[in-house]
N, C-alpha and C positions, 0 to 999 in steps of 0.2 A: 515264168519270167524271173528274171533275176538280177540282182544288183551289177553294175558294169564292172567290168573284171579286167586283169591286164594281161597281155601273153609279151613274152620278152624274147625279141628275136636276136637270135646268137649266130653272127658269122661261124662256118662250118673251120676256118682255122681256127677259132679259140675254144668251138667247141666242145674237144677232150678235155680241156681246163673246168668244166663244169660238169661235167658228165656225173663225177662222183658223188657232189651235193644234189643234185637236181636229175629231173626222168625231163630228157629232151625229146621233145616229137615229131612229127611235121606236121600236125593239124595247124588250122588257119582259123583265127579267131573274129569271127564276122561284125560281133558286136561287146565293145567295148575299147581299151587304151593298147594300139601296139606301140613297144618303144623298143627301137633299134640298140643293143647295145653294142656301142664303138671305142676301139683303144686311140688312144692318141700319143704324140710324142713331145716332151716340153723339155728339153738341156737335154740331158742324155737319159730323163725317166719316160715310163712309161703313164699316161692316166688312163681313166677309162670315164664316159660319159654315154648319158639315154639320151637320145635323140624319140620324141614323140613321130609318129605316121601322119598326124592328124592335123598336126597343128606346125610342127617343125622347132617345139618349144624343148630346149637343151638343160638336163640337170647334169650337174658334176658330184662323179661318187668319189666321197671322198675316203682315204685311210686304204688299206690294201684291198687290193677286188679279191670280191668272194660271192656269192648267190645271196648272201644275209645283206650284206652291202649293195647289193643289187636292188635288192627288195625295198631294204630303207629307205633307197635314193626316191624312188617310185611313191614310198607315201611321202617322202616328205616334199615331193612336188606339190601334189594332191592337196595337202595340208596347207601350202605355203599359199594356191589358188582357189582355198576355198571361201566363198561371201564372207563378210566378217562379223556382219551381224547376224549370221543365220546356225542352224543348231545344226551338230557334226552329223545329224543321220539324216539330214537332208540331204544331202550334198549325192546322194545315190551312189558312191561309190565302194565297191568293194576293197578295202586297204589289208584284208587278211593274206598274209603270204602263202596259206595255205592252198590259196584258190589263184595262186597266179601260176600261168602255164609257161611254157620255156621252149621255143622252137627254134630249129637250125634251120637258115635262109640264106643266100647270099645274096639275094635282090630284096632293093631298098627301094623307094620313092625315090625322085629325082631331088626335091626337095630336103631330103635328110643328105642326099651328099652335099649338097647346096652348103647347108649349116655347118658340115665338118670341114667344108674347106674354108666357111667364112673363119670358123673355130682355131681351124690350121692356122689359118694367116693371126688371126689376131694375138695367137699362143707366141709367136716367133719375136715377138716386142715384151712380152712378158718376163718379169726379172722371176717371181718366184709364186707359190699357189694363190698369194692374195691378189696377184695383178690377175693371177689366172681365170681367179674366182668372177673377178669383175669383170674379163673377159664375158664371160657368157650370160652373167646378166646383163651387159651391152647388148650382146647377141639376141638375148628373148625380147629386146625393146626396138629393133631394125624387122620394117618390113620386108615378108616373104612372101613369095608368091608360092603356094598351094592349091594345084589345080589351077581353076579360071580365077580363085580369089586372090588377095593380095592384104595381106594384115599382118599384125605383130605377133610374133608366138604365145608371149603373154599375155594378151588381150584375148587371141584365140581360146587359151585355157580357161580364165578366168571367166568367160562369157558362154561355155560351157557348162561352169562351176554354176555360175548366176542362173542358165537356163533350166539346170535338174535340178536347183532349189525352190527356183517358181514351178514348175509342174509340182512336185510335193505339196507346196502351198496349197495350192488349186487343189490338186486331189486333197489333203486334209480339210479345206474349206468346202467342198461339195461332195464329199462322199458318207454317207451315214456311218455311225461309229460301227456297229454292228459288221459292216462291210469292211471297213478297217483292219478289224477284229478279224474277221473269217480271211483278209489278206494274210495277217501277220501270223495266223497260225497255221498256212499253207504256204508263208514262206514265197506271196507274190510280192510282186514291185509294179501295179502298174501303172502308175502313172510313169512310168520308162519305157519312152517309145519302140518297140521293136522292128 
């Protein structure tokens, strides 16, 4: 088992744009964070934004898109929805860029187009990145319906964050040290559901 990981699924046009930093693949990553990454248009620039699979919760990358920028965007979601009073290796996720995977897709959820056209419309009232910005945290605080449920993208995340921080709990508080021990030096995670 292993700590939740992210694969970053790349539209097959902007594909070649990354090819060079990054080994793009088509595996499908079953367990852990997909985030759709999509361009958008604001005056006559271009941005780019992650759109989550799971949840429909939107970060904006900022500064020129590049795979490092990609990367960063992705922890500093993770960071920005982790418990606040809880310790950062709780939180079960994997934030190393070395372990995130890069696939070319052009089918998304319905949900994630959902978010870019909400994204679209709201961009078009936008004078410049600040209004931008607040755009999309407006955006992660409007409910979405995902699937049969219907919640806030940020709620969704953060209630995530809070869930794999109580399981660690739990496992820290019921599991003898020695089992711990023989986890952490094998390199398991289980109290993360598979």
């Amino acid at each position: 088992m292993s700590l939740l990981t992210h694969q970053i699924v790349v539209p097959s046009e902007i594909a070649p744009d990354f090819k060079h930093e990054r080994v793009l693949t088509d595996d499908v990553l079953y367990h852990g964070f997909i985030w759709h990454l999509c361009p958008l248009g604001l005056a006559d620039q271009q941005f780019w934004v992650l759109v989550s699979a799971a949840f429909g919760y939107v970060e904006w990358i900022e500064g020129e898109i590049s795979a490092e920028a990609v990367e960063e965007a992705i922890i500093g979601a993770i960071e920005c929805n982790e418990p606040p009073d809880r310790e950062q290796d709780c939180i079960s996720v994997d934030v190393n860029p070395k372990h995130m995977t890069w696939r070319v897709s052009d089918k998304a959820p319905a949900h994630v187009g959902i978010q870019l056209k909400r994204l679209q419309k709201a961009l078009v009232s936008c004078r410049d990145l600040c209004d931008a910005d607040e755009a999309v945290e407006d955006l992660n605080e409007q409910p979405l319906k995902v699937g049969k449920e219907r919640f806030k993208p940020r709620e969704g995340m953060q209630g995530l964050m809070e869930e794999l921080a109580d399981q660690f709990s739990h496992y820290v508080e019921t599991t003898p040290l020695w089992k711990q021990l023989w986890h952490r030096f094998c390199g398991r995670h289980p109290w993360i559901d598979r």
